[in-house]
C-alpha positions in Angstrom: 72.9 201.4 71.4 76.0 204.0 70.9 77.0 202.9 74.7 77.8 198.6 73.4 80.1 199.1 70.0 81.4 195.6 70.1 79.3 192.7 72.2 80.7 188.9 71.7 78.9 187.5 74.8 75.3 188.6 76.7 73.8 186.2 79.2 70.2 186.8 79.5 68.0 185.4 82.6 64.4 186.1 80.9 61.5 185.8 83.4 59.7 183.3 80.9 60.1 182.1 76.9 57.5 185.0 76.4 60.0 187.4 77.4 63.4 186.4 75.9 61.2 186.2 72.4 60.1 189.8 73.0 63.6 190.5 74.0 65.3 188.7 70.8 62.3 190.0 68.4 61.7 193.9 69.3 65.2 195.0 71.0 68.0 192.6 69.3 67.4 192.2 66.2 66.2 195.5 65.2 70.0 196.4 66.2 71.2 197.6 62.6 74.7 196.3 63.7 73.7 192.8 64.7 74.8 190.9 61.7 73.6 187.2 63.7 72.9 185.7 66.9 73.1 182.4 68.6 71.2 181.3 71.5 71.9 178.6 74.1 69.7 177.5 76.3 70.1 175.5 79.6 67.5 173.4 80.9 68.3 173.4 84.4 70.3 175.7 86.9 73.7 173.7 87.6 75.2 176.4 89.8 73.8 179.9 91.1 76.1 183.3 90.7 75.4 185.2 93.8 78.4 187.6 92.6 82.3 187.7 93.2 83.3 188.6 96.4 86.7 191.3 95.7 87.9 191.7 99.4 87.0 193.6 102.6 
């Protein structure tokens, strides 16, 4: 991915654990550049983004 040379933070909303797993397993990790990765998972929805609102 020539287009992302330096990533420190990706929030992923995965339709099921199926699909982060295929996400993690067959895109992510066969990055060459991706030395590690970390998940965190939440549970439950605390607050909805429905985007940021930047004027008229």
């Amino acid at each position: 991915m020539d287009e992302i040379p330096e990533c420190h933070l990706i929030c992923v909303v995965p339709r099921s654990t199926e699909d982060y797993e295929n996400l993690h397993r067959d895109r992510l990790s066969e990055i060459p550049s991706v030395t590690q990765m970390k998940m965190l998972l939440s549970l439950s929805t605390v607050k909805e983004f429905h985007g940021v609102f930047l004027g008229e």
